[in-house]
Legacy VTK file of the C-alpha trace (Angstrom):
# vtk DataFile Version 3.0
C-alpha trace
ASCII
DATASET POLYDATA
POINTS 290 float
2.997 -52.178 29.216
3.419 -48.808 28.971
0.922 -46.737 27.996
0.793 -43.547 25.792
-2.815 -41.514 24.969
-2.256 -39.309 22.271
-0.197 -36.182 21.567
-0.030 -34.963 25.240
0.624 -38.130 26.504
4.822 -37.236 25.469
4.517 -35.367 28.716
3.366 -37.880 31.195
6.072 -39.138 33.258
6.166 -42.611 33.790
2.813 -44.253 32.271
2.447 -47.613 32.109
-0.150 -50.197 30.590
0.580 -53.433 31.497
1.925 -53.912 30.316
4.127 -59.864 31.291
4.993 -67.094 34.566
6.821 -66.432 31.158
7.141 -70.147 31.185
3.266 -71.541 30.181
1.948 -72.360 27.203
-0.414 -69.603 26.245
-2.090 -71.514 23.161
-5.910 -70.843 22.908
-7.383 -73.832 25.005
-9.713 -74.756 27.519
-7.920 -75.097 30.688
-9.166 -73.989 33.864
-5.993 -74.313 36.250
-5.517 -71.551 39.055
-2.275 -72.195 39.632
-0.005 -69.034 38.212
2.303 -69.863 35.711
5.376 -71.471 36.207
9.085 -69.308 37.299
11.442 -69.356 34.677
13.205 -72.068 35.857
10.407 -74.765 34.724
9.490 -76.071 31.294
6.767 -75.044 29.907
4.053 -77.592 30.681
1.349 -79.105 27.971
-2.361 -78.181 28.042
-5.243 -80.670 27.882
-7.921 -80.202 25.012
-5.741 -77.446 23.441
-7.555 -76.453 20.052
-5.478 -76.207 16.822
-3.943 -73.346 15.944
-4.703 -71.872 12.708
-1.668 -71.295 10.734
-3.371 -67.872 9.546
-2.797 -66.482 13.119
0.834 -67.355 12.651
1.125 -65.124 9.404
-0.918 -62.324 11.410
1.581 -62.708 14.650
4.194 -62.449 11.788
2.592 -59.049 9.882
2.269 -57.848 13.420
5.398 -57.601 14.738
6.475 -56.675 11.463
4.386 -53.646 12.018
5.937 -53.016 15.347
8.937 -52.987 14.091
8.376 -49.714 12.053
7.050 -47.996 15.070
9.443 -48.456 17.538
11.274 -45.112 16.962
7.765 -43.556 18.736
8.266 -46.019 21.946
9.932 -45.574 25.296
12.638 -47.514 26.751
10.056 -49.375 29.192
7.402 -49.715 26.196
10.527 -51.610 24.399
10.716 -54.252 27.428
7.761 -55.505 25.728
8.719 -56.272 22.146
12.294 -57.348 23.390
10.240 -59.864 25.442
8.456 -61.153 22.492
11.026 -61.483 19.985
12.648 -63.986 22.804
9.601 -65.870 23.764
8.242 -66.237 20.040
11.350 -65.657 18.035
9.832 -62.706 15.797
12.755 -61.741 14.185
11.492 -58.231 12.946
11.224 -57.314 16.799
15.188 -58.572 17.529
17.527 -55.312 19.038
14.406 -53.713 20.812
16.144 -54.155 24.289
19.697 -52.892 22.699
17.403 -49.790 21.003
16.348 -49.469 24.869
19.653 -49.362 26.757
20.456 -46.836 24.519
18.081 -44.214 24.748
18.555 -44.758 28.539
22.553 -43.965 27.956
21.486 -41.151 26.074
18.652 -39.773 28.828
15.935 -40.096 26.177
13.060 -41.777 27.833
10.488 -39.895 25.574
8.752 -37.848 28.178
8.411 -40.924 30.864
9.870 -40.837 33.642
13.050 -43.334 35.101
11.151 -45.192 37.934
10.346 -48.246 34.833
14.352 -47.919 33.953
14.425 -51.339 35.704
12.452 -53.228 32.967
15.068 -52.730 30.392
18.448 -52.056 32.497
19.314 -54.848 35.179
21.760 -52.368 36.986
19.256 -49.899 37.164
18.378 -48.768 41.129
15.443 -48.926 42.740
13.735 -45.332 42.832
13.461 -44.286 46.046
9.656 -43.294 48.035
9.768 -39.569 47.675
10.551 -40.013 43.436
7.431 -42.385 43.713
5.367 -39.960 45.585
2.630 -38.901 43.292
3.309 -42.295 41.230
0.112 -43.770 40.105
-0.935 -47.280 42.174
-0.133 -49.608 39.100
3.442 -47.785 38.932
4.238 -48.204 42.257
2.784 -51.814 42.035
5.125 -52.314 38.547
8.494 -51.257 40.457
7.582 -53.647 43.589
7.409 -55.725 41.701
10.811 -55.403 39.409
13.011 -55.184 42.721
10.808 -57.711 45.226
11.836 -60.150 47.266
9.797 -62.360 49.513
10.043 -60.148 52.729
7.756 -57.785 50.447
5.413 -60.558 48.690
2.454 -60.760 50.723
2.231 -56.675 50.653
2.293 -56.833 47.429
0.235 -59.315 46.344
-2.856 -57.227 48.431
-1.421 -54.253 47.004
-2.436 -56.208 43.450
-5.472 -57.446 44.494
-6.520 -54.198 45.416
-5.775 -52.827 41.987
-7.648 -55.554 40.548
-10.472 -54.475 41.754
-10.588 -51.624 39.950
-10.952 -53.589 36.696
-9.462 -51.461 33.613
-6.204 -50.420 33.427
-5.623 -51.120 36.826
-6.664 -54.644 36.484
-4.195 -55.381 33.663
-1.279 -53.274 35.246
-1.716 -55.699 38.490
-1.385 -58.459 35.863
1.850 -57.578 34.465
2.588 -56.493 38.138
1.671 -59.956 39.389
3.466 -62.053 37.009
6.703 -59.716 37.109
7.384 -60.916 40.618
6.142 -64.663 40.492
9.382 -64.625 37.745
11.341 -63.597 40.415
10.002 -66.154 43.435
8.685 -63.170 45.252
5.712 -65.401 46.125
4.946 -68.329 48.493
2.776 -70.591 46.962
-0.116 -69.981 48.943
-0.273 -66.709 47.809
0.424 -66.564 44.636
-2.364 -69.670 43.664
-4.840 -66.937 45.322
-3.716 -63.966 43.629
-3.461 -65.764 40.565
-7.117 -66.843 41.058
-8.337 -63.109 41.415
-6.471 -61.816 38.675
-7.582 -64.587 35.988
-11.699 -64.376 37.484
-11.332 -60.438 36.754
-9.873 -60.916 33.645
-12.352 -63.497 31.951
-14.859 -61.815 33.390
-14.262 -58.569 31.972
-13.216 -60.623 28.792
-16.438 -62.305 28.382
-18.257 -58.661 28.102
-16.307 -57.343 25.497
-18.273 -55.639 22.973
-15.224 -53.705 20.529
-11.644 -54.380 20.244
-10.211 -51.209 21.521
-6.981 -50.981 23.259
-7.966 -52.154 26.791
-9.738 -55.006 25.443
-6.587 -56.396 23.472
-4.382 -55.451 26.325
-6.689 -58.018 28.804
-6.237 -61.169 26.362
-2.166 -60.392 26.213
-2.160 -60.299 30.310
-4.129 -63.675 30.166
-1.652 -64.638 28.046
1.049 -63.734 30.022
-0.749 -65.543 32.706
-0.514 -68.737 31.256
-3.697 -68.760 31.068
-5.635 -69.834 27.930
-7.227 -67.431 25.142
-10.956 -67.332 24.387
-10.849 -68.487 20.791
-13.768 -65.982 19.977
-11.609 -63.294 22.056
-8.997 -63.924 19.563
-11.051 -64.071 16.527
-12.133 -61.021 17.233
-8.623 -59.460 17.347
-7.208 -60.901 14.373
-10.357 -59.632 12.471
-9.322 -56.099 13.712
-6.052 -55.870 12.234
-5.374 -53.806 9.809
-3.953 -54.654 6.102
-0.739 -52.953 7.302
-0.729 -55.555 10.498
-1.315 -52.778 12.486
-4.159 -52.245 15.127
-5.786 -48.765 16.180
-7.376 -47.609 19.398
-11.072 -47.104 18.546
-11.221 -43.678 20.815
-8.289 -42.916 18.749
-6.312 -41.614 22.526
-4.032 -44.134 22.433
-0.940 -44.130 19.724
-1.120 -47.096 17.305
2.026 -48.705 18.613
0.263 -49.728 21.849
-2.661 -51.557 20.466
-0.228 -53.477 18.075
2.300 -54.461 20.368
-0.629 -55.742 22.189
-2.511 -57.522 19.515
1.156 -58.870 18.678
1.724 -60.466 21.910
-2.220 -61.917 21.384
-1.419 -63.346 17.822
1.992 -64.887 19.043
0.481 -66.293 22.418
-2.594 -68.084 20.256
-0.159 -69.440 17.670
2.806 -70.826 19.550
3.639 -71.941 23.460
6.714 -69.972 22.907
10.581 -70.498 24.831
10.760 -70.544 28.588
12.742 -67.311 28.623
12.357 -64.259 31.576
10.949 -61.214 31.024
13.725 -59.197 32.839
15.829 -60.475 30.121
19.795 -60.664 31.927
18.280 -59.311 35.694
19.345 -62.002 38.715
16.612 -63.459 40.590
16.025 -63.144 44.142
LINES 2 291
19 0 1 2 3 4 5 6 7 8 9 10 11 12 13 14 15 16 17 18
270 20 21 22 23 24 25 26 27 28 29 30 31 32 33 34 35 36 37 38 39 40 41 42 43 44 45 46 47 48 49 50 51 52 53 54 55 56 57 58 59 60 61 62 63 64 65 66 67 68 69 70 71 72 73 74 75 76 77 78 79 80 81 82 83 84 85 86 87 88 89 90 91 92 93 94 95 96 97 98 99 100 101 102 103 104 105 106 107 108 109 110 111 112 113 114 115 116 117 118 119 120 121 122 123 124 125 126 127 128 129 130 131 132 133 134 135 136 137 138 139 140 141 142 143 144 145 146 147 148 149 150 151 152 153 154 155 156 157 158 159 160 161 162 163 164 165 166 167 168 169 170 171 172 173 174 175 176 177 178 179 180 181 182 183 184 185 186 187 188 189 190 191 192 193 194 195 196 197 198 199 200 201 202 203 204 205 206 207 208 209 210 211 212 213 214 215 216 217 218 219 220 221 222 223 224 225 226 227 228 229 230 231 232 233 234 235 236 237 238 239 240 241 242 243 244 245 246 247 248 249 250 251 252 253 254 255 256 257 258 259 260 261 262 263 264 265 266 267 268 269 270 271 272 273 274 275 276 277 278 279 280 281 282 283 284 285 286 287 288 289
């Protein structure tokens, strides 16, 4: 995801909060499985003891992404990667066009004060940035584009590179996330390693889950990389974030440093992954695989 914290933030080059295998069913349940979620080219597999949805989360998802719809004209290119994503996986129609809105603020050089090293998430021709435009890249960043251009020659760096971030918890933990799952889409993974870096990711996550106390941005931002994950939503977790919402569908950032858009595209993906399993689609929507 990429991240923006307030007014200033239009001058930060290249920011991202986590951020999205695309192919699990993310419906709130109670399975325990460490293995990461299945590559794109699987079907989405069934979960034992999954609770019932309530249809109200539905209507929320619904009021949510009809919400994000009004903001886009505040996002990024990369930032757009993200409802693009979820109008595919959970046909929301009022989020359909955010990837075309995307390519072309990149045609016309508009990338709202971030910089082009995320160009990758939303343009599958785009190159990979080189080390010196990295240098001075945040971890998570440099984690993020690893991750978009990987292949396995690179996997095992990278998955300590994530683990490393992990342990950071925060941001950091939920960057890794997106990081993590990014390149498991593209097979960048042996098996081996991606059951154990799947297994550090998801204990950081609950565990970090389990303490929540308010719904501010980072905390809705740790259920959608769960969901991402594959992994199943606490159904208190997601209580909590539905209850949050505003009347407008809308969520806001209780330190009030992070733009609305961010929390709600968040809190979207948390509705939609709680309410429906979803299509088996990529994130890299058009991008080859390695």
């Amino acid at each position: 995801m990429v991240h923006r914290r307030g007014p200033r933030a239009w001058a930060r080059a290249g920011a991202i909060v986590l951020l999205p295998a695309v192919a699990a069913c993310s419906t709130v349940d109670s399975s325990t499985s460490d293995s990461p979620a299945a590559p794109v080219t699987a079907e989405p597999r069934g979960r034992r003891g999954a609770a019932p949805v309530d249809p109200s989360l539905q209507l929320a998802a619904v009021r949510a992404a009809d919400a994000l719809a009004g903001m886009r004209g505040e996002m990024d290119p990369a930032s757009l990667s993200i409802p693009d994503y979820l109008a595919r996986r959970y046909g929301l129609a009022a989020l359909d066009g955010s990837g075309n809105l995307a390519r072309r603020l990149l045609v016309a050089g508009d990338r709202r004060g971030t910089g082009s090293a995320t160009d990758g998430l939303v343009e599958s021709t785009a190159r990979r940035p080189t080390r010196g435009e990295l240098a001075g890249s945040p971890g998570y960043e440099r984690a993020i584009v690893s991750a978009r251009f990987c292949d396995r020659l690179e996997g095992r760096a990278l998955a300590r590179r994530v683990t490393d971030l992990a342990g950071a918890g925060g941001y950091p933990l939920t960057h890794a996330a997106f990081a993590f799952q990014l390149a498991w889409e593209r097979h960048c993974f042996d098996d081996i390693t991606a059951v154990r870096t799947a297994r550090v990711l998801v204990t950081a996550l609950r565990t970090e889950v389990a303490k929540m106390t308010v719904v501010d941005d980072l905390a809705i931002e740790r259920l959608a990389m769960l969901a991402f994950l594959g992994r199943p939503l606490p159904p208190n977790g997601v209580a909590a974030i539905a209850d949050a919402q505003r009347p407008d569908g809308s969520w806001s950032d209780l330190s009030g440093e992070v733009l609305d858009w961010h929390p709600t595209m968040l809190g979207t993906w948390v509705l939609a992954a709680a309410s429906s399993p979803g299509r088996t689609v990529p994130f890299l929507a058009n991008t080859p695989r390695s």
